[in-house]
C-alpha positions as a Python dict, from the first residue, in 0.01 Angstrom:
ca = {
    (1, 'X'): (0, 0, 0),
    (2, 'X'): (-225, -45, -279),
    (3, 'X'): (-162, -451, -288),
    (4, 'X'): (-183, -483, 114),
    (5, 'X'): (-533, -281, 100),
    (6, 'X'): (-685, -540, -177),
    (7, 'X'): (-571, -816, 61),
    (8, 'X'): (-717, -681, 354),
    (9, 'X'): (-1033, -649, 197),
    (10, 'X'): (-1026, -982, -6),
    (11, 'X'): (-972, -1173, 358),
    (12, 'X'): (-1233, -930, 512),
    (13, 'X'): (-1476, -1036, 248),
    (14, 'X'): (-1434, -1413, 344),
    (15, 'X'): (-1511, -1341, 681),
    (16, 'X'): (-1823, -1147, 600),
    (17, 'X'): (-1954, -1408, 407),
    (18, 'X'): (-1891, -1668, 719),
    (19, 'X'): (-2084, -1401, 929),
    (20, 'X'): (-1724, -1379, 1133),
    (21, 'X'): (-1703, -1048, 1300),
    (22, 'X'): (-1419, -938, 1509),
    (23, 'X'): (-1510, -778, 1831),
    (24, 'X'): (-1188, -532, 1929),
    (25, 'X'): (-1099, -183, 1778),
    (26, 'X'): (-785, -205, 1611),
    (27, 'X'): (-799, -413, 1297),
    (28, 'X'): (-461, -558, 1169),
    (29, 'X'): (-298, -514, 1504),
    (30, 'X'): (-105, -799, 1704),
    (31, 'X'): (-399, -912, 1896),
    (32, 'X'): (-613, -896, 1541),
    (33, 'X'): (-415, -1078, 1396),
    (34, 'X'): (-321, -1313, 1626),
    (35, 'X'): (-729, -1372, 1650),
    (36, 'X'): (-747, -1451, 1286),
    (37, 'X'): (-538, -1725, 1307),
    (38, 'X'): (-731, -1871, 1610),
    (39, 'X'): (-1034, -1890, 1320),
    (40, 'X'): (-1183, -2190, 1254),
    (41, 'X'): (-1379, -2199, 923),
    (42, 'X'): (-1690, -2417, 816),
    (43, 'X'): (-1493, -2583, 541),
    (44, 'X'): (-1155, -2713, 514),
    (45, 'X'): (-1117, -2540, 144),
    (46, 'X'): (-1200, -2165, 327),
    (47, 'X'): (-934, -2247, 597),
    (48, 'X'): (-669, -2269, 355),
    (49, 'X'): (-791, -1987, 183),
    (50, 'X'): (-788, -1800, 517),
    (51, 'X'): (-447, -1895, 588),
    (52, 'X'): (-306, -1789, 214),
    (53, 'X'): (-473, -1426, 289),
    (54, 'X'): (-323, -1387, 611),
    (55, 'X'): (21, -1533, 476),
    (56, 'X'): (-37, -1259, 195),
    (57, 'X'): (-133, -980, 404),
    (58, 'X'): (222, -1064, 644),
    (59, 'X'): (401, -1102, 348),
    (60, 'X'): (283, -784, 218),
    (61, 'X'): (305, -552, 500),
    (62, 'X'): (696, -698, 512),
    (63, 'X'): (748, -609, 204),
    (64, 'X'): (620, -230, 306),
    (65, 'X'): (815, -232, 579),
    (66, 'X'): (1115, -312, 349),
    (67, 'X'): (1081, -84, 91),
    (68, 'X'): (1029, 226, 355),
    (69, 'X'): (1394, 114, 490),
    (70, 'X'): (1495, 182, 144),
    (71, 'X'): (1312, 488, 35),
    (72, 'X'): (1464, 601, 339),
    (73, 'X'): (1810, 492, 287),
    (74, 'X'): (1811, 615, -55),
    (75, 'X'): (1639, 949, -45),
    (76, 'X'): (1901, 1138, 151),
    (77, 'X'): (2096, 1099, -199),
    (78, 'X'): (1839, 1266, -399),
    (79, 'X'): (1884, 1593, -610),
    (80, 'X'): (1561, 1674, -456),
    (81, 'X'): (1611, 1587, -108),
    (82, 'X'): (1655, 1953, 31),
    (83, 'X'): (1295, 1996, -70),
    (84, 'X'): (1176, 1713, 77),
    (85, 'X'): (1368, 1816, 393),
    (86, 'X'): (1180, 2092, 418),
    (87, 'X'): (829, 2085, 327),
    (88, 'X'): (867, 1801, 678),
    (89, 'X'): (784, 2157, 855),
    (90, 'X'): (452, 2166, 726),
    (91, 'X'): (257, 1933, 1003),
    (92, 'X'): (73, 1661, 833),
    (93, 'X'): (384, 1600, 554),
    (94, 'X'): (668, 1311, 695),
    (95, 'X'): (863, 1116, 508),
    (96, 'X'): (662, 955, 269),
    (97, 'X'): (442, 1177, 201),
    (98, 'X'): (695, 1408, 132),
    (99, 'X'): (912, 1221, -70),
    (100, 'X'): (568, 1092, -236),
    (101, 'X'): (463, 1432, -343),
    (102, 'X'): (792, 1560, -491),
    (103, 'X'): (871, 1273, -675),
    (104, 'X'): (551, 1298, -863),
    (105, 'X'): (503, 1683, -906),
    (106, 'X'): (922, 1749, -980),
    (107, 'X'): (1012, 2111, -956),
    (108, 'X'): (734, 2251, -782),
    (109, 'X'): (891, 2592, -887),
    (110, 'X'): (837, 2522, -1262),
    (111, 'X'): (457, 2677, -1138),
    (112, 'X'): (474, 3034, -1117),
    (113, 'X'): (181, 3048, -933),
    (114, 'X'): (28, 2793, -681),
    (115, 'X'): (-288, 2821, -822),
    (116, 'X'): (-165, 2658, -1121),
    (117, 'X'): (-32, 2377, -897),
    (118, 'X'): (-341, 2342, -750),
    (119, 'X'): (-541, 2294, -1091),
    (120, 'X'): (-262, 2028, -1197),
    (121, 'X'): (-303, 1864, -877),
    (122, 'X'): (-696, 1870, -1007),
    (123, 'X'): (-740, 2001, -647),
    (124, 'X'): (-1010, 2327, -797),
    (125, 'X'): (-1372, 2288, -816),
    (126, 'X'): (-1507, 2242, -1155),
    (127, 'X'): (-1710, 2451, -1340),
    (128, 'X'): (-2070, 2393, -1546),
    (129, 'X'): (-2213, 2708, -1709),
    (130, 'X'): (-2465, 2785, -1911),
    (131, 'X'): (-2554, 3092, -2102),
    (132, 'X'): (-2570, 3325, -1750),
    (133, 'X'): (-2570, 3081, -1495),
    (134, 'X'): (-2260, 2989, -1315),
    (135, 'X'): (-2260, 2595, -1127),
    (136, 'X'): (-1971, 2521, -917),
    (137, 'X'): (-1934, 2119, -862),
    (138, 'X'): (-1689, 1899, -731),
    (139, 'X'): (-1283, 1917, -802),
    (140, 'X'): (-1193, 1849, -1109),
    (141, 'X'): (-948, 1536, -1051),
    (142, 'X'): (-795, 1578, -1390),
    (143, 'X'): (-398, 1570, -1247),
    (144, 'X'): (-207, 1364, -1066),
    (145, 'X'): (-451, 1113, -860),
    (146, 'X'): (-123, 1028, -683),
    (147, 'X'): (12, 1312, -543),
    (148, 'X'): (-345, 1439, -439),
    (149, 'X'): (-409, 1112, -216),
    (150, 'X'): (-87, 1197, -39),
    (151, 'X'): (-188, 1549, 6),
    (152, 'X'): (-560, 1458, 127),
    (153, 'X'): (-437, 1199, 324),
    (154, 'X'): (-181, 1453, 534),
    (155, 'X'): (-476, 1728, 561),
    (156, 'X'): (-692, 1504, 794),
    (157, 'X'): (-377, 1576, 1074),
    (158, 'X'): (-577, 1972, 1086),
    (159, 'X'): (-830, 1812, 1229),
    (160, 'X'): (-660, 1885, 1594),
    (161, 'X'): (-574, 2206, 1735),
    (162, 'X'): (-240, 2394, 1636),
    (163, 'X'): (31, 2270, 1837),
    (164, 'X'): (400, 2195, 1765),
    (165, 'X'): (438, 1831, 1898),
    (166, 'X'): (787, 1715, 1953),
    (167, 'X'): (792, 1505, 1611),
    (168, 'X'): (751, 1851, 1397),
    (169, 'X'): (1042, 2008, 1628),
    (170, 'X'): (1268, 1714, 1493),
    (171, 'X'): (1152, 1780, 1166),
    (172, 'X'): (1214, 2161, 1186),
    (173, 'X'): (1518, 2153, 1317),
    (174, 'X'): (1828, 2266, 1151),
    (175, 'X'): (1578, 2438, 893),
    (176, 'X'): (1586, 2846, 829),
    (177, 'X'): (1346, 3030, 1045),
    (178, 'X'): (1173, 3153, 688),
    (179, 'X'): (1059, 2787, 669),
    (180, 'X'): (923, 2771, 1037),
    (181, 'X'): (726, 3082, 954),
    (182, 'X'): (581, 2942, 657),
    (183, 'X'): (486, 2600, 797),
    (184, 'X'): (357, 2768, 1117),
    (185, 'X'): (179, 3036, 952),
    (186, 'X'): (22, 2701, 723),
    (187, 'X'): (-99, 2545, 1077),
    (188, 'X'): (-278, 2831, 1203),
    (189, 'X'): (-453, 2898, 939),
    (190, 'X'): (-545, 2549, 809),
    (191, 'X'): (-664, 2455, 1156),
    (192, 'X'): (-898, 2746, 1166),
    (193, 'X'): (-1023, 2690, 849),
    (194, 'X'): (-1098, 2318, 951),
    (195, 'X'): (-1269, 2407, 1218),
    (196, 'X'): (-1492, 2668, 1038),
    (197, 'X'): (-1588, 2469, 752),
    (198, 'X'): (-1659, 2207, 1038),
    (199, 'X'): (-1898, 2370, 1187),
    (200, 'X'): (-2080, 2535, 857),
    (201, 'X'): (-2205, 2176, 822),
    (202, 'X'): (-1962, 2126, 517),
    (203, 'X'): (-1922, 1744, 470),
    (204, 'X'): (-1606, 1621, 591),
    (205, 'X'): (-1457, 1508, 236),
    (206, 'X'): (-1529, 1797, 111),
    (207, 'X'): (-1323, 1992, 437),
    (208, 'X'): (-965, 1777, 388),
    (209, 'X'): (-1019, 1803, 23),
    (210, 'X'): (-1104, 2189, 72),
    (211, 'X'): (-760, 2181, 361),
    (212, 'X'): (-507, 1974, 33),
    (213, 'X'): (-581, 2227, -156),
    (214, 'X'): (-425, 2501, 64),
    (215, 'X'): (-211, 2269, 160),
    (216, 'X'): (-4, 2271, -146),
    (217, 'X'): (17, 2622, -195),
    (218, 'X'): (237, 2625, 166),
    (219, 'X'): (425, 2364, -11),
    (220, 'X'): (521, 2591, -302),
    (221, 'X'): (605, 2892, -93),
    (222, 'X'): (837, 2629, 107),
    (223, 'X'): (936, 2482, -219),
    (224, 'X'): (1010, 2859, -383),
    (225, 'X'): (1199, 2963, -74),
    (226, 'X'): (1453, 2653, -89),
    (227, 'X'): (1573, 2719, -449),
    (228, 'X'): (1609, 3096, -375),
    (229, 'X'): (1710, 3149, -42),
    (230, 'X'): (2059, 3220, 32),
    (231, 'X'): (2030, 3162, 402),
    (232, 'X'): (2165, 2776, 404),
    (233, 'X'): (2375, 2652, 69),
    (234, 'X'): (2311, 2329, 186),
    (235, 'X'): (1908, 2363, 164),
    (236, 'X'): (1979, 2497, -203),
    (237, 'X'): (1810, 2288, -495),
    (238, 'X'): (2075, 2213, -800),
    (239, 'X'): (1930, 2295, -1065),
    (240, 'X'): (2148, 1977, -1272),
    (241, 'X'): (1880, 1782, -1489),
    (242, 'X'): (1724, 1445, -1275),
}
C-alpha cells in the first residue's frame, strides 16, 4: 500500500508541475485512469515518464490485488485465525485490518488490562508536568505505528449512524452471541461518542484517534472472550507457540 501511495503521488506531482488537473471525483478509478493515458505532455521525456508511473501504479495495485488473494488464502490456516474471525464483529475491522492488527500485536491476552494495550499501541495522550501543573498533549505514538494506522483507519467507519449492514451480518455469523454483544455494545457507544466529540468542536483527527483508542479495548474483550470461552471449541485459541 505503502509503494502504490508513493507512486500515486510521484505521478500526481508531474501533473502539478504541468498545471494538469483532472476534473472528475474519483481519482484512480477506470475513467481516471483511462484519462491519464489520453494525456499529452509538453515534452516527449515527461510522456515517457508519465507512462512508466502509470505502468508502475497498474503494476502495483496488481500486485495488491495479488497478495490480498493470498493473505486470504493463507490466513484461514493460522494459529490465530479464530481471533481474527472474530474481532470481524466489531464494524470498521474486515479482513485486513484484522489480520493486520493481530499479526502485529500477537496475543492480545498477554495484556491484562486494555489500558496497557492501549499505551503499547501509543494510542494515550502524553503527559508534560511541571512542579504542580499537569499538561495533557497529543498521544504518545511510542508503539506500534502499524497496528495503530489500521486501527485509525477502521474508526473513521463511526462516523455513520449504528446500523448492522448486511456485510457485518456475514461477518457475525456463526460467531457466539457473547461476541455480538460485545461488538454491538462497541457500535453504540463509539458512534455516540463520535458524534459528541463532533459536535464539541474537537478536530476530527483528534475524534478517530480519540474512537482507535476505544476501539482496541472492544478488541481485547473480543480477544479475552475467544481464548476463554467454552461456548464454541472451534473459536478456541491454541495456546501451541507461533
Amino acid at each position: 500500500m505503502k509503494d502504490l501511495k508513493d507512486a500515486k503521488y510521484q505521478l500526481k506531482a508531474l501533473l502539478l508541475r504541468n498545471n494538469i488537473n483532472y476534473a472528475g471525483t474519483a481519482n484512480w478509478s477506470l475513467k481516471h485512469l483511462r484519462w491519464l493515458t489520453e494525456l499529452v505532455l509538453p515534452h516527449p521525456a515527461q510522456q515517457i515518464v508519465l507512462q512508466e508511473f502509470i505502468q508502475t501504479i497498474n503494476e502495483r495495485m496488481d500486485r495488491l490485488e495479488r497478495l490480498d488473494n493470498e493473505l486470504s488464502h493463507h490466513v484461514y490456516q493460522w494459529r490465530y485465525y479464530p481471533v481474527v474471525k472474530a474481532i470481524q464483529a466489531m464494524r470498521g475491522v474486515r479482513l485486513l485490518v484484522a489480520t493486520g492488527v493481530v499479526a502485529e500485536l500477537g496475543d492480545l491476552t498477554r495484556f491484562d488490562h486494555p489500558r496497557k494495550l492501549m499505551s503499547y499501541l501509543g494510542l494515550v495522550p502524553s503527559e508534560h508536568s511541571s512542579g504542580g501543573k499537569r499538561h495533557i498533549g497529543a498521544i504518545t505514538k511510542c508503539g506500534n505505528g502499524r497496528a495503530r494506522r489500521l486501527l485509525v483507519e477502521g474508526a473513521h467507519s463511526y462516523r455513520y449512524a449504528a446500523n448492522i449492514s448486511t456485510e457485518l451480518q456475514k461477518r457475525q455469523e456463526s460467531l457466539p452471541k457473547q461476541i455480538v454483544d460485545i461488538a454491538w455494545k462497541a457500535q453504540l457507544r463509539l458512534c455516540k461518542r463520535y458524534k459528541k466529540l463532533i459536535n464539541k468542536g474537537k478536530h476530527y483527527n483528534l475524534v478517530v484517534t480519540a474512537i482507535a483508542r476505544e476501539m482496541i479495548a472492544y478488541i481485547w474483550a473480543i480477544a479475552k472472550q475467544i481464548v476463554l470461552s467454552p461456548i464454541n471449541p472451534k473459536l478456541r485459541l491454541s495456546r501451541v507457540p507461533a
